[in-house]
N, C-alpha and C positions, 0 to 999 in steps of 0.2 A: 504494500500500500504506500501509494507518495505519500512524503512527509507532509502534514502542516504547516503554509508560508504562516509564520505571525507576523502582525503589524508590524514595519518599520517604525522605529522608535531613535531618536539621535536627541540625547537629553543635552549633548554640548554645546555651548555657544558659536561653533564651526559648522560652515557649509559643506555639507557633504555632496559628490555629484558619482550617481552609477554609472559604471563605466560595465561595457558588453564583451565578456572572455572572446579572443578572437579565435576565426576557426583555422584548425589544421589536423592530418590524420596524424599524427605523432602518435607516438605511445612508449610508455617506460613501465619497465621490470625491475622488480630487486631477482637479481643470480645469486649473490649473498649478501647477510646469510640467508636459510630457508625461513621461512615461517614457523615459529617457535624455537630453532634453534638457540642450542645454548653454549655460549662460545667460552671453550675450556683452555685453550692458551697460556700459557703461563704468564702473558702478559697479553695481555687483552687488547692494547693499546695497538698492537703491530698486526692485527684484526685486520682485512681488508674486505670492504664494501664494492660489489660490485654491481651496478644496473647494466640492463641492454635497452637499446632504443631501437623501436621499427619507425619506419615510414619518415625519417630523416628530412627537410627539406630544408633549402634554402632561407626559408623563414626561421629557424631555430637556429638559434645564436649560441646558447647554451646548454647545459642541463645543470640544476640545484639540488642539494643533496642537507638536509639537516640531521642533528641527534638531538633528541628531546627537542628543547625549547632553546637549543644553541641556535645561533646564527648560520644561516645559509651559507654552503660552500660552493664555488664555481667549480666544474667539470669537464674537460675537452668531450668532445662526442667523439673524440677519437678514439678514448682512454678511458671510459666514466666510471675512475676507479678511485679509490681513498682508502687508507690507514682509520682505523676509528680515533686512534690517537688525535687527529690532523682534524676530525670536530671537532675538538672540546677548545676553549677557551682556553688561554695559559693559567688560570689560577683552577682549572675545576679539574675534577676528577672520577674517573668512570667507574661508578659503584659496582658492587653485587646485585642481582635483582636484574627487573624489567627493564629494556627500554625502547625507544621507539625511533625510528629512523624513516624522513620523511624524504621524498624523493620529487620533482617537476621537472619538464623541460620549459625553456622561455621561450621568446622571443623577441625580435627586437623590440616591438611597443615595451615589453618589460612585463608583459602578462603570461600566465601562464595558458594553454591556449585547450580547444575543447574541439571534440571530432566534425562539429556540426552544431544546428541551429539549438538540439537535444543531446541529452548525455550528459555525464560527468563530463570535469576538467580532466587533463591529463595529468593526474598526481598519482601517487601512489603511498601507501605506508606500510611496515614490516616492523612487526612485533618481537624482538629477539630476545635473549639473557645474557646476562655477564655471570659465570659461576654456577654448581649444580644443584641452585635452586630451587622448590616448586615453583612449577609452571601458573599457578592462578593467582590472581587477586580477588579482593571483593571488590563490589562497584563495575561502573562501568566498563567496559570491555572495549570499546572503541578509544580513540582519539583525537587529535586538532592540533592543528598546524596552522601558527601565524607566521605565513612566510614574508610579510612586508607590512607595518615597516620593521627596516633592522639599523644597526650603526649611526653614523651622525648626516645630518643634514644642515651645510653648513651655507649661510647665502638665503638671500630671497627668491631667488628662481628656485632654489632648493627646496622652498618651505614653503611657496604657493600652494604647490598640490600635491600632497603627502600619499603614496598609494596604502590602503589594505588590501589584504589579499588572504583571506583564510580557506579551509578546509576542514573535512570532518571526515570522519574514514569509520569503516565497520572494525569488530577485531581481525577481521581479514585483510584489512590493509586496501580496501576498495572505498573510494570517494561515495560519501551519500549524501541525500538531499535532505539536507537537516537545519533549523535554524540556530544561527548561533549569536553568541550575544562579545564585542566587545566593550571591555571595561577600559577606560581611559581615565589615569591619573596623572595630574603634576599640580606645581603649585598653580601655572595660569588657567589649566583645564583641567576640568572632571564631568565624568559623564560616562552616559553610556551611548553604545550606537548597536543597537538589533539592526542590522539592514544585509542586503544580499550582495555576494562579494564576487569580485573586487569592487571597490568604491575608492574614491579620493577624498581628503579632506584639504578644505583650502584656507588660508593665510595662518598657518598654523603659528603662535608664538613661540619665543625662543622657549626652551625651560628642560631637564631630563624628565622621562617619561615614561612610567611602566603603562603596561598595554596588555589586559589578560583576557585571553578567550576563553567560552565555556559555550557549551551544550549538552542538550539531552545525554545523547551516546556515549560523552566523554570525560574523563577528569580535564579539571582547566587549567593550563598553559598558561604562563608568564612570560614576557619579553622585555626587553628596555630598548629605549633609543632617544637620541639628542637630538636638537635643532640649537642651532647656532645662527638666527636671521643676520646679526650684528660682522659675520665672517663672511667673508669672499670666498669660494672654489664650491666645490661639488660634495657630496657626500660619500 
C-alpha cells in the first residue's frame, strides 16, 4: 500500500522551493558487504565497500557513498570502491554493532536522479555489523539518509539556496515512499520542514546547524553543517 503524503509543514522562517528529482536509468548496488553481513576483520577499518552501477550515462558525474550519519564521500565510476576507515571522520570511530551505509549516484544538477516520471530515486542502503554480534535491534528496522546538506557553505551565492535531499529505505536497503520530517536547529533558525525531497531552502543565515531527520520506518539521523554568508568561495 503507498504511503500516506502528510501535509507539508515548514515551521521556519525560510522559503523553501520543491525542486523535481531528475530522470535517468542509472542504478546502484552494494557488492559489499552483503546484507547483514558481519565484518570480522581484525581491523575493521581496512573493510572495503564496494557498489556497481548499470546504465552509466553521460549525465552522472559521480557516485556518493555514506556511513551512518557521516558525511558523503565522492567515488570514481570507475572505481566505486572505499576502505570503511576512509568514512569516518578523523575524531570518530567505528563501533561494534549495527550500521548503515548509504549509497547514490549524482548528477551534474547535484540531485540524485530517479528512473522516470514514477519510482524510487536511485539510492540504495545496506544494513551490515562490525563484530559477532546479534543481528536484531528493537525498533524500527528501516533507515534515512540526509544526504544534503553537509560541510560549510561559505558566501552568499552559497547560502541563497541551500539543497535537502533525504531518503528512507526498508530494512532491505530499498528506497520507500514515506514521509519524513526535518528538524532544523541553530541559534538564527528553528523549525521544522515535513515537505517532499529534494527541496531548497533560500537566504539561509550565517550560524552552525544541526539538521535531524526522522520517520515512521526509521531511527533519526543527525547531521551538522555551517554557512558562512560573511566569507567569499564555495563550500
Amino acid at each position: 500500500m503507498p504511503a500516506l503524503s502528510a501535509a507539508p509543514v515548514n515551521s521556519t522562517t525560510l522559503r523553501a522551493e520543491p525542486l523535481e528529482s531528475p530522470p535517468s536509468p542509472v542504478s546502484v548496488q552494494f557488492a559489499a558487504p552483503e546484507l547483514g553481513e558481519h565484518v570480522l576483520l581484525a581491523d575493521p577499518l581496512e573493510y572495503r565497500v564496494r557498489v556497481t552501477l548499470d546504465a552509466v550515462g553521460p549525465e552522472v558525474t559521480e557516485v556518493q557513498i555514506s556511513l551512518d550519519a557521516g558525511r558523503p564521500r565522492r567515488l570514481s565510476l570507475l572505481a566505486p570502491t572505499i576502505r570503511l576507515g576512509e568514512l569516518l571522520s578523523e575524531d570518530a570511530k567505528l563501533a561494534q554493532g549495527s550500521h548503515w551505509l548509504f549509497a547514490a549516484p549524482v548528477l551534474a544538477s547535484g540531485l540524485v536522479p530517479k528512473p522516470g516520471s514514477a519510482g524510487a530515486r536511485a539510492a540504495r542502503a545496506r544494513r551490515f555489523f562490525v563484530g559477532n554480534l546479534p543481528n536484531e535491534a528493537e525498533g524500527p528496522s528501516g533507515a534515512v539518509w540526509l544526504r544534503k546538506p553537509d560541510g560549510t557553505y561559505n558566501g552568499q551565492k552559497a547560502a541563497e539556496s541551500i539543497l535537502f535531499e533525504a531518503f528512507v529505505f526498508s530494512a532491505m536497503g530499498l528506497p520507500i515512499d514515506a514521509p519524513i520530517t526535518i528538524t532544523l536547529r541553530s541559534p538564527a533558525v528553528t523549525g521544522q520542514l515535513s515537505l517532499a525531497s529534494p527541496f531548497v531552502l533560500h537566504e539561509v543565515p550565517s550560524g552552525a546547524y544541526e539538521a535531524s531527520v526522522s520517520a515512521l520506518a526509521a531511527p533519526s539521523s543527525t547531521t551538522y553543517f555551517t554557512v558562512n554568508r560573511e566569507l567569499a568561495g564555495g563550500s
